[in-house]
C-alpha positions in Angstrom: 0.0 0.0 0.0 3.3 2.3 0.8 4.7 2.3 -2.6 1.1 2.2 -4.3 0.5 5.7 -2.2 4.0 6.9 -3.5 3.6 6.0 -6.9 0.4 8.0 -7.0 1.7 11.1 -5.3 4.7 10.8 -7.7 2.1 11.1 -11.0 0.2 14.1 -8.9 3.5 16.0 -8.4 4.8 15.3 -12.5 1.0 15.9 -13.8 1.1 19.2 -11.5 4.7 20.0 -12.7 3.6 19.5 -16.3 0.6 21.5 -16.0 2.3 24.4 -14.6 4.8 24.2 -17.8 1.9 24.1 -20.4 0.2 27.1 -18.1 3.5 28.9 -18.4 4.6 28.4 -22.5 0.5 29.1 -23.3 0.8 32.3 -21.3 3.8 33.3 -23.2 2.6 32.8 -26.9 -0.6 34.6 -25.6 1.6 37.6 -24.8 3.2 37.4 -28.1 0.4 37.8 -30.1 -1.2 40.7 -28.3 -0.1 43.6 -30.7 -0.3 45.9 -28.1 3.2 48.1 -27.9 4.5 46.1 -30.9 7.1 48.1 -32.9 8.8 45.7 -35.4 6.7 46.3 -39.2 6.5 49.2 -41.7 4.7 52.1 -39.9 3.0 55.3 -42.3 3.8 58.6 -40.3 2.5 61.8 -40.1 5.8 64.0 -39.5 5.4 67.5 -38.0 8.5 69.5 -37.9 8.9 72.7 -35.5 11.9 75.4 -34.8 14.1 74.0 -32.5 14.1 77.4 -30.9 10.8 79.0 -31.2 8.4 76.2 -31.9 7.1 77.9 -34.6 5.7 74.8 -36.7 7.0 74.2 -40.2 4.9 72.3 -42.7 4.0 68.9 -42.6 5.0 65.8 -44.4 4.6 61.9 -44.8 7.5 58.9 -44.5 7.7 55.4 -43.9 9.5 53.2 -41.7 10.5 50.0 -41.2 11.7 48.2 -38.2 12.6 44.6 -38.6 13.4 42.1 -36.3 16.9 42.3 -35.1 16.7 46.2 -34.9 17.2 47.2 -37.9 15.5 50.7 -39.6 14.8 51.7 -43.1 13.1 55.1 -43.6 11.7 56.8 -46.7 10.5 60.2 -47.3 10.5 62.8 -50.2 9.2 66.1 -48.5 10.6 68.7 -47.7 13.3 67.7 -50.4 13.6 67.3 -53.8 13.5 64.5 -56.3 16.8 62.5 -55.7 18.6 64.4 -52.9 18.3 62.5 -49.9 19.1 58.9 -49.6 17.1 56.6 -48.2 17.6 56.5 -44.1 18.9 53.5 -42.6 19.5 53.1 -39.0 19.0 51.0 -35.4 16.5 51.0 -32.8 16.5 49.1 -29.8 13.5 48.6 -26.9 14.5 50.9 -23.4 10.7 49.9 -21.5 7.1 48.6 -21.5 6.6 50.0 -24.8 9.1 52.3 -25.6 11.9 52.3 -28.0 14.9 54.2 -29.2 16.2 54.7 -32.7 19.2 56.6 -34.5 19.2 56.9 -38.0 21.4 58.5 -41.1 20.5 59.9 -44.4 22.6 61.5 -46.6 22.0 65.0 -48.8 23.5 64.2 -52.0 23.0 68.0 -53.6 22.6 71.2 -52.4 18.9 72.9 -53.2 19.0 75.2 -55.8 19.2 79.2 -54.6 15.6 79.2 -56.3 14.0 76.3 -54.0 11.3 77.7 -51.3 11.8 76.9 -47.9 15.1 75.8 -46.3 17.9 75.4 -48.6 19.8 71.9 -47.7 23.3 71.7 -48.2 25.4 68.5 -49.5 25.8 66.5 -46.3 23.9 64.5 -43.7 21.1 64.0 -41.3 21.1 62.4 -38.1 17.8 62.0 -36.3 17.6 60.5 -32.9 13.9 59.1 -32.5 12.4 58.4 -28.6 9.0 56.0 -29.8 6.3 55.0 -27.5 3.7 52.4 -29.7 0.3 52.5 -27.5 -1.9 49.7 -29.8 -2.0 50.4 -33.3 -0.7 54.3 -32.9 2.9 55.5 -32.9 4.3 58.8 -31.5 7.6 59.9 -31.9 9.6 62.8 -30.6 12.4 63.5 -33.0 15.7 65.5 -32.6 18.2 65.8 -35.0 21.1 67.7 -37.0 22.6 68.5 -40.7 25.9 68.3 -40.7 28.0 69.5 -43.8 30.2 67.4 -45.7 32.7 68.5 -43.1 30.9 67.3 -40.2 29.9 70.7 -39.0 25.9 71.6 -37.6 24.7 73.4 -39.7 21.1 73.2 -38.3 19.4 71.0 -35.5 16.1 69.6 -36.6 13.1 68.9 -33.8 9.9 67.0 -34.8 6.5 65.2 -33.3 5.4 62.1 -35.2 2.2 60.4 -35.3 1.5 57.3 -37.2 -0.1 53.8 -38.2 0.9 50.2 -39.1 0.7 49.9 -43.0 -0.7 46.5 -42.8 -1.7 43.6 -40.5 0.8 41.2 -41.9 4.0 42.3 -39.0 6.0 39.3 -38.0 5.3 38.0 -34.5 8.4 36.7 -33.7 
């Protein structure tokens, strides 16, 4: 009757032990497929540029933006420049809390804008933008600083921006 008894409490203990595993890995794929503070896909933003300085907003524009698994970043835009003279952005990002991120990114100005272009006149160089992200469900918001250097290296202006955005499509990876 001894070893009977034992034998049974043995298959409670494993059957508890197993249970508690399943309960554990089910609870963790569960997690993963909640969306919620998700950054990794291609996101449509709504870019609103201000003076550094004043605040004084300058107009809007769209880009898109890719973060892939492995923290990687590949941005695209075409306002406020012209056809051909930026590159496309290509960068890191990396997760700091709950759901909040960090990215840095380059892009570089391969002409200067012509004296008769509106607006502010880029010069030959490169951008750096420094993005602080917070994804809350299926919205993003980013606060943006950044600089254009010269060929040289030297500022010549520092860039600040608020973001706004949403998922292109459903189909973002999971993993």
């Amino acid at each position: 009757m001894n070893s009977k008894l034992r034998r049974t409490s043995s298959l409670v203990i494993v059957l508890l032990l197993v249970g508690a595993l399943v309960q554990h890995f089910a609870g963790n794929a569960a997690a993963q497929s909640n969306r919620e503070g998700w950054l990794q896909g291609t996101w449509r933003l709504h870019v609103n540029p201000r003076n550094c300085q004043t605040g004084a907003p300058i107009p809007p524009f769209e880009t898109l933006v890719s973060f892939a698994r492995g923290g990687t970043l590949t941005e695209v835009t075409t306002a406020p420049f012209l056809p051909g003279q930026i590159t496309t952005g290509l960068g890191v990002w990396s997760h700091t809390h709950d759901n909040a991120y960090k990215a840095v990114f380059d892009k570089f100005v391969l002409f200067d804008s012509p004296e008769t272009a509106t607006g502010f006149k880029f010069k030959r160089g490169m951008q750096r933008l420094i993005w602080e992200i917070v994804v809350e469900g299926d919205q993003i918001k980013i606060e943006s600083s950044g600089q254009f250097l010269d060929t040289n290296g030297n500022l010549i202006v520092a860039t600040c921006a608020s973001s706004t955005g949403t998922p292109l499509g459903n189909a973002q990876d999971e993993d």
